[in-house]
PAKOLNU-18965 format. One record per residue (C-alpha): residue number from 1; chain; x, y, z. Coordinates in steps of 0.02 Angstrom, whole numbers, plus 50000, padded with zeros to 5 digits. Example, Ala and Ser with C-alpha at 12.3 -4.5 7.8 and 13.67 -1.06 7.14 Angstrom:
! residues 2
NUVEX:1:A:50615:49775:50390
NUVEX:2:A:50684:49947:50357
This chain:
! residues 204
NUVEX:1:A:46849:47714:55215
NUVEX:2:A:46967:47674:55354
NUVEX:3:A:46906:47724:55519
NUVEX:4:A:47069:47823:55555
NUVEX:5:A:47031:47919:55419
NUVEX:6:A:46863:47985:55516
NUVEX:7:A:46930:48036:55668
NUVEX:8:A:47019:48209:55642
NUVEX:9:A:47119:48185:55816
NUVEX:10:A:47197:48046:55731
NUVEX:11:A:47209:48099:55558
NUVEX:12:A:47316:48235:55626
NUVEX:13:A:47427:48115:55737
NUVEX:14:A:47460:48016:55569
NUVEX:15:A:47510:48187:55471
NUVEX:16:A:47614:48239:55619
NUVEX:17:A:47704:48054:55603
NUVEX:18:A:47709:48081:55408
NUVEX:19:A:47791:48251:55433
NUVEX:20:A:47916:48177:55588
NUVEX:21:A:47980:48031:55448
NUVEX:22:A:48002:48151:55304
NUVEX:23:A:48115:48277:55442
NUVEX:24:A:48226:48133:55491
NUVEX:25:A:48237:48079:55279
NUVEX:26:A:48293:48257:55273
NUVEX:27:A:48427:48275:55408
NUVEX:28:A:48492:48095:55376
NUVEX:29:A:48511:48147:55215
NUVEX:30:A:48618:48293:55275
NUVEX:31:A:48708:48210:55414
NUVEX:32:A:48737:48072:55293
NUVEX:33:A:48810:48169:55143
NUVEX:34:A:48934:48278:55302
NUVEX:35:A:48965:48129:55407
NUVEX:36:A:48950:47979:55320
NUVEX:37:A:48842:47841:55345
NUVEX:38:A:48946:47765:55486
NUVEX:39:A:48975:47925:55559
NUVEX:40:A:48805:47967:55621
NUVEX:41:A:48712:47864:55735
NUVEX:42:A:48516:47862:55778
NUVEX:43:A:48563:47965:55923
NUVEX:44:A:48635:48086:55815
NUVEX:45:A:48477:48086:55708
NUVEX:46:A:48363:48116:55837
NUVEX:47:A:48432:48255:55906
NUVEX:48:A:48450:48328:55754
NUVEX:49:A:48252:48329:55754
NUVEX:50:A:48231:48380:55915
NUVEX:51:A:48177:48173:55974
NUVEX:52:A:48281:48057:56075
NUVEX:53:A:48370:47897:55982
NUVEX:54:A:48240:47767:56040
NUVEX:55:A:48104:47887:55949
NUVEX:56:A:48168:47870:55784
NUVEX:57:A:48129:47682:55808
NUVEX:58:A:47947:47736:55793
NUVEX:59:A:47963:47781:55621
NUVEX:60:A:48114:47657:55547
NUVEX:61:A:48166:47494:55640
NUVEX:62:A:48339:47559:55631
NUVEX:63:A:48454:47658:55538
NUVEX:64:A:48485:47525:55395
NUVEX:65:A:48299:47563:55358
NUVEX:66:A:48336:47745:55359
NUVEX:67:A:48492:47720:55218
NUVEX:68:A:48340:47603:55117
NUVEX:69:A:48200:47751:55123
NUVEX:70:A:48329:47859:55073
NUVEX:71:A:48408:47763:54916
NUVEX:72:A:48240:47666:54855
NUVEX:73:A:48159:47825:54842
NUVEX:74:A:48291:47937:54772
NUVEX:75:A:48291:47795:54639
NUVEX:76:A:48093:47796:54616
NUVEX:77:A:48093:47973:54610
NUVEX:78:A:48208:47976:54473
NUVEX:79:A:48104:47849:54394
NUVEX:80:A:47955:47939:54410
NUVEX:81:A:47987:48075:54352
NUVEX:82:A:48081:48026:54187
NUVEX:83:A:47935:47928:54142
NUVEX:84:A:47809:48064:54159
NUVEX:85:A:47941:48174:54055
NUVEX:86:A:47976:48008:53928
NUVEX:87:A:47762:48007:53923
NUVEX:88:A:47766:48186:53870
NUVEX:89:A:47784:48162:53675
NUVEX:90:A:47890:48246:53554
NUVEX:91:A:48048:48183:53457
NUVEX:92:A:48183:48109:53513
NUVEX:93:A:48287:48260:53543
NUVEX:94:A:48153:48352:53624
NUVEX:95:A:48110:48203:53749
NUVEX:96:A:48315:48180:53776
NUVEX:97:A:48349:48370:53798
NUVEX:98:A:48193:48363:53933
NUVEX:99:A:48263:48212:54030
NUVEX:100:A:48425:48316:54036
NUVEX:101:A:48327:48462:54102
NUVEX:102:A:48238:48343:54245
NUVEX:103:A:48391:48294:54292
NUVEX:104:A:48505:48433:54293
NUVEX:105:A:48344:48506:54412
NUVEX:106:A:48364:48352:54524
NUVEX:107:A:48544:48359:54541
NUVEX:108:A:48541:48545:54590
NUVEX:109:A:48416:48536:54707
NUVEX:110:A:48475:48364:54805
NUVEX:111:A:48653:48359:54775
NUVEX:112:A:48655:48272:54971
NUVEX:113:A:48565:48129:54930
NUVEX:114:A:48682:48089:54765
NUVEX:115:A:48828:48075:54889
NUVEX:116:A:48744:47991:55000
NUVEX:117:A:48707:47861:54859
NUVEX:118:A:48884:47880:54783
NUVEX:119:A:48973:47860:54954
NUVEX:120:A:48827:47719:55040
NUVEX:121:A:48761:47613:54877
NUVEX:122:A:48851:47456:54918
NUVEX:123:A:48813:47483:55108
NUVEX:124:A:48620:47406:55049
NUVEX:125:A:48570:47259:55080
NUVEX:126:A:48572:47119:54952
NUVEX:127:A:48383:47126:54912
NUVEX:128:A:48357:47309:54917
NUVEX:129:A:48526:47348:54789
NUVEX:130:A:48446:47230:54691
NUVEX:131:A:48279:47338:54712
NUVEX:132:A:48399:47505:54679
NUVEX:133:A:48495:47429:54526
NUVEX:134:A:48313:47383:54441
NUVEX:135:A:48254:47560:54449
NUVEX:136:A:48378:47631:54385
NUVEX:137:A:48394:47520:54248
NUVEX:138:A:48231:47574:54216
NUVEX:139:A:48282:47748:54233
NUVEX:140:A:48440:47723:54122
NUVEX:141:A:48325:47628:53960
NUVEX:142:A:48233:47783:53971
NUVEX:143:A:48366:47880:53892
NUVEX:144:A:48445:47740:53789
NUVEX:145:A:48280:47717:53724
NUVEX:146:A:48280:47908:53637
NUVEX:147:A:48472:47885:53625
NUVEX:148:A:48459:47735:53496
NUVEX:149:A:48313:47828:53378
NUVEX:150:A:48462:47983:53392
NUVEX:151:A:48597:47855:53325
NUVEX:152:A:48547:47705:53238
NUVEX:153:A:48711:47663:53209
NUVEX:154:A:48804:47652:53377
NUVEX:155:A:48802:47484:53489
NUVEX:156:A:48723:47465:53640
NUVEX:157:A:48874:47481:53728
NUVEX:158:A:48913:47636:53659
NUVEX:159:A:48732:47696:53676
NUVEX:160:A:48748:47642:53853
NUVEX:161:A:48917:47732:53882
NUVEX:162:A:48850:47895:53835
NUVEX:163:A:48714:47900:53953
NUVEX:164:A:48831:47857:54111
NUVEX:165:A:48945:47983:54045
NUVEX:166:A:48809:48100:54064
NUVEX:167:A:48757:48062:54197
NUVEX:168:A:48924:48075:54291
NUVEX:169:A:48922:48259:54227
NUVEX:170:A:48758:48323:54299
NUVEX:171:A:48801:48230:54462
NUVEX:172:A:48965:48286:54471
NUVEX:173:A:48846:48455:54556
NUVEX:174:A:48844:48358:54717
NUVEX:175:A:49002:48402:54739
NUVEX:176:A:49005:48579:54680
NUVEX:177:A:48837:48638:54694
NUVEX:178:A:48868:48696:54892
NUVEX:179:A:48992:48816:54869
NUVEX:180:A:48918:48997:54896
NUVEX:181:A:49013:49052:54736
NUVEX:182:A:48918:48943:54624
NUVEX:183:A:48773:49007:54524
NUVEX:184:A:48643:48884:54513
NUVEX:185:A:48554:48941:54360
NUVEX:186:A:48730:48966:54276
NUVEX:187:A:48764:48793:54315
NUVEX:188:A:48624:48754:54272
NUVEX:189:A:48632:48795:54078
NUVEX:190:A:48810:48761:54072
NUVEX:191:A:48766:48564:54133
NUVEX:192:A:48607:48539:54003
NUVEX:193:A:48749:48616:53861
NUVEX:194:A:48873:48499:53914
NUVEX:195:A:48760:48350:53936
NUVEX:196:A:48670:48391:53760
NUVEX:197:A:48873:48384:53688
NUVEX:198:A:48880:48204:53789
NUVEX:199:A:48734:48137:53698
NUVEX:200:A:48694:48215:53541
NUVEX:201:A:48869:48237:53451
NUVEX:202:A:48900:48131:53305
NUVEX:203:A:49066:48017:53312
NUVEX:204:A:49155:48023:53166
């Protein structure tokens, strides 16, 4: 076992470090989505923290590697979790009505980091959009995979073209789902509805 690992002084240091990198994920997530990537500056992030600028330097070598942390693991996330839900069994329908659900959840709850990707995607650099663009590729064959057993008959780019359509729909919520009049769970069951007319109706 690593030594680190036996010393409680220091396993607590490395939680408290673990716990100081996922609070600056979170607020550059926020200042991101208000601001803009080139809006905020590592100043701006460590204050909102409570740390100076130089201290976020501790955690990411600078705020490029912040924008990467944030965008490689939304991605793997999404991954993730589609695969345990795509692992679950069931038909076709079921497994594509409970990929809808997992998203629609994600959406909802971290509309922020969907704009930050929407607004910052291209701001990568080359080898970690590459990284980004295989994941959710990945992602994406997930439901074209269920989509294709649904209907046989339809191309790939029509397959393909249903899935992006849905998933514009459930993350059009990132720039909705802040408004104090929206109902979450309404939304909610309205989006998996929608999505389910996106990618189960029959074209005649």
């Amino acid at each position: 076992m690593n030594e680190i690992l036996k010393d409680p002084a220091a396993t607590d240091r490395e939680r408290a470090k673990a716990q100081r990198r996922e609070d600056l994920l979170k607020e550059a997530t926020r200042l991101f989505a208000i601001h803009g990537y080139a809006g905020v500056s590592l100043e701006d992030l460590g204050a909102a923290c409570g740390i100076s600028g130089p201290a976020v330097y501790r955690h990411f070598s600078g705020k490029s590697a912040v924008l990467i942390a944030l965008l490689v693991g939304m991605s793997q996330d999404l991954l993730d979790g589609g695969q345990k839900v795509a692992a679950s069994g069931g038909t076709a329908e079921q497994t594509l009505s409970r990929l809808i659900a997992f998203h629609t959840d994600f959406a909802l709850a971290r509309p922020d980091i969907i704009q930050v990707q929407d607004r910052n995607l291209e701001t990568l650099p080359a080898a970690e959009l590459q990284l980004v663009r295989k994941l959710q590729r990945a992602y994406i064959a997930l439901w074209t995979d269920q989509l294709r057993l649904i209907h046989p008959e339809e191309t790939t780019t029509v397959i393909r073209f249903r899935a992006h359509a849905a998933f514009g729909l459930l993350n059009s919520t990132a720039h909705s789902a802040h408004s104090p009049r929206t109902s979450k769970a309404g939304l909610r069951k309205l989006l998996n509805q929608m999505a389910a007319s996106a990618l189960f109706t029959q074209v005649r």
